[in-house]
N, C-alpha and C positions, 0 to 999 in steps of 0.2 A: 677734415682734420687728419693732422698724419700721425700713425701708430706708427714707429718704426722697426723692425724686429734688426737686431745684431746679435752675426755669427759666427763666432770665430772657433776655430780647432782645439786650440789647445787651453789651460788655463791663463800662462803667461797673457796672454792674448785678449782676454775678458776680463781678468781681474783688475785691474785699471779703472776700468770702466763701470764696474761693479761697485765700487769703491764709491764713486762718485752722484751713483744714485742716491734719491731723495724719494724718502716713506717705501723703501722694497717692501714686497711680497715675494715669495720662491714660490714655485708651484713645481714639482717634482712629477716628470713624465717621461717616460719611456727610459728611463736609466739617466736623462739627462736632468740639470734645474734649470728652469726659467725666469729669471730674474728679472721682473716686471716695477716700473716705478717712474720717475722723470729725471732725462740728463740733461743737465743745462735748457733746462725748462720745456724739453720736446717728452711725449709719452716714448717710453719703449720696453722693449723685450729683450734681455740680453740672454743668450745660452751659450755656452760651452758645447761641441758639437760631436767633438772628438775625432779621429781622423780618418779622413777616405769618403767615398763617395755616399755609401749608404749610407753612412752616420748625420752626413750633411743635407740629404734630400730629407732624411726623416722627420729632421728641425725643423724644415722648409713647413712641410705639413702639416704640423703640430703649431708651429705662428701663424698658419693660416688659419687652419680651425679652429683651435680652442682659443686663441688669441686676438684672433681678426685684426692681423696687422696690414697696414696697407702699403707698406715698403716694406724692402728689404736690404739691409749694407753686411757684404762680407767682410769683415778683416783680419789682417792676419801677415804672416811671412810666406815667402816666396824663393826659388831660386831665381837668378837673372840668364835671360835666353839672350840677351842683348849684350852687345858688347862695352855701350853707350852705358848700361846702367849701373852702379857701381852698388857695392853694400853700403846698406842706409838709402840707397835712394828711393822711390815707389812706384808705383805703377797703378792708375786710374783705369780700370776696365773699359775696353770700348767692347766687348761681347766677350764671352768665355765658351770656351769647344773644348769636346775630350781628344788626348791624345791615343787614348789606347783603345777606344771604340771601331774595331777594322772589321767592317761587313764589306769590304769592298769585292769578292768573289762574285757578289751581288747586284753588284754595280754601284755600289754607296763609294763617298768620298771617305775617303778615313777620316773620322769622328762624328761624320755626321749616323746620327741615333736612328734605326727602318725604322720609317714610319712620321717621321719630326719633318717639318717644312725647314727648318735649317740646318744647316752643318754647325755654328755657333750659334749661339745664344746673345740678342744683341741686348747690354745693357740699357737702362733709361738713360738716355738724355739728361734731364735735368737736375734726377740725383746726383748722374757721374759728373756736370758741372759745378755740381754745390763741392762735392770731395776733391775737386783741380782748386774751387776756389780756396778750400780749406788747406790745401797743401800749401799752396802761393802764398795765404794771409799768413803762416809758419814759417814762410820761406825757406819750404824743403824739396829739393830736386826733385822730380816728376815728368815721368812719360804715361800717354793714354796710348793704348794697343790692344791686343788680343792676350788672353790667359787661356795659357793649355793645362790641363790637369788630368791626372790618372791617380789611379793608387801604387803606384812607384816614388820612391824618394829618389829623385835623379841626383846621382853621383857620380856618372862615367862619361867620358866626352863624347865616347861611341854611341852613346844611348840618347847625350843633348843632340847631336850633330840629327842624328835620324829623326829624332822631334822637327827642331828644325825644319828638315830639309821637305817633309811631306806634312807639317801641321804648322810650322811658322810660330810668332806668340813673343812675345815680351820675357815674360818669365812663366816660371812650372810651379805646380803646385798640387793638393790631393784631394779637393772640395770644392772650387767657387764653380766650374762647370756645372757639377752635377745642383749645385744652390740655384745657378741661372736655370738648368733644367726642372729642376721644381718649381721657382718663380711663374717660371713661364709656361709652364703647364697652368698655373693656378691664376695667370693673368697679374699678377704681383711685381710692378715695378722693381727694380734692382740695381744696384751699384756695389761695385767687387773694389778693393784697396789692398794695396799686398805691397810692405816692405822687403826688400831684398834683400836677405841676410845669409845668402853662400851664391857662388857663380854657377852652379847646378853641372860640375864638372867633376874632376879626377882632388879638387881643394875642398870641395864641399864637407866632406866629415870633417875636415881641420876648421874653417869658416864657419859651420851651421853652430857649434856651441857657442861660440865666442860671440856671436853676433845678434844671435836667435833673441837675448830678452831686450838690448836697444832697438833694435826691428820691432818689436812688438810696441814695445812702450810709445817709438814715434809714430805708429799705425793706429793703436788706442788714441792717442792725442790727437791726431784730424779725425779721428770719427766724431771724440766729443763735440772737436771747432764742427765739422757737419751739423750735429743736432743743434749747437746753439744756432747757426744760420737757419735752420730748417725751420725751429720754432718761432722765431719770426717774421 
């Protein structure tokens, strides 16, 4: 049977979602709440995660342990690395890598983690097909690719262009990497979802307010359509 744990950054982003549970419980752990109950009739765990890498892996291990979840769905907002992808549209994880992880003196590729058999982190399969289906049954635009993530809020072309040019990726973001690297230390299936809500350029501070809570809201909405698929 699937536990599902969802995690996303910021409130905007959980609260939706939160809303829509049936019988909560909160459990309050490490600064953050876990909000445990059924969405659209699947078990799950929603937390708030808060932003950047360590805040994300921490959730990661706190749904495994004390919660024994056996998925895992990120979702959340993004910038777009893509040229193809516009604001509002999404992006379905095919694996998530860091951008800022550079041991390469070493002989590592940049992002990939000394010591990790991959440079990305490849998402599930099946989850990530239920979240393409869920996009499609909404009929909301969607590409499946790569997510790069660091603890940088990219805002300068110079900074997307170099992402780019030596880590590649869909869009940027400050968490789903290090979620897939906890997942997957823990053996925890995964699926990463991230609407686009600035071009992660030289527009993004003008784009990121205006855009950031209809991104959420349409990122909320297929995770729910996810769990109703999921629970049956």
């Amino acid at each position: 049977m699937i536990k599902l744990g969802i995690i996303g950054a910021m409130d905007i982003e959980v609260a939706l979602l939160k809303e829509q549970l049936t019988d909560p419980k909160v459990t309050h752990k490490a600064g953050s709440e876990f909000w445990e109950g059924t969405l659209r009739g699947l078990s799950v765990v929603i937390v708030r995660c808060g932003v950047g890498k360590v805040n994300a892996a921490l959730c990661v291990q706190i749904l495994a342990d004390l919660f024994g979840v056996t998925h895992i769905v990120n979702t959340g907002i993004a910038g777009s690395m893509d040229a193809d992808l516009d604001i509002g549209d999404l992006v379905v994880a095919t694996e998530a890598m860091y951008h800022d992880m550079t041991v390469t003196i070493f002989g590592y590729p940049r992002g990939q983690v000394p010591g990790m058999d991959v440079q990305a982190f490849p998402a599930d399969e099946a989850l990530s097909e239920a979240a393409a289906a869920a996009c499609a049954k909404r009929a909301v635009r969607f590409k499946r690719g790569r997510i790069v993530s660091g603890d940088q809020f990219v805002g300068d072309s110079a900074v997307k262009d170099d992402i780019l040019e030596n880590c590649g990726g869909l869009c940027v973001e400050m968490e789903s990497a290090a979620i897939a690297h906890a997942a997957y230390r823990n053996g925890i299936p995964f699926a990463i979802l991230r609407a686009i809500s600035d071009k992660a350029d030289d527009s993004a501070t003008m784009d990121y307010p205006t855009f950031e809570a209809k991104a959420a809201r349409d990122c909320a909405a297929i995770t729910a359509t996810m769990a109703e698929t999921l629970a049956k």
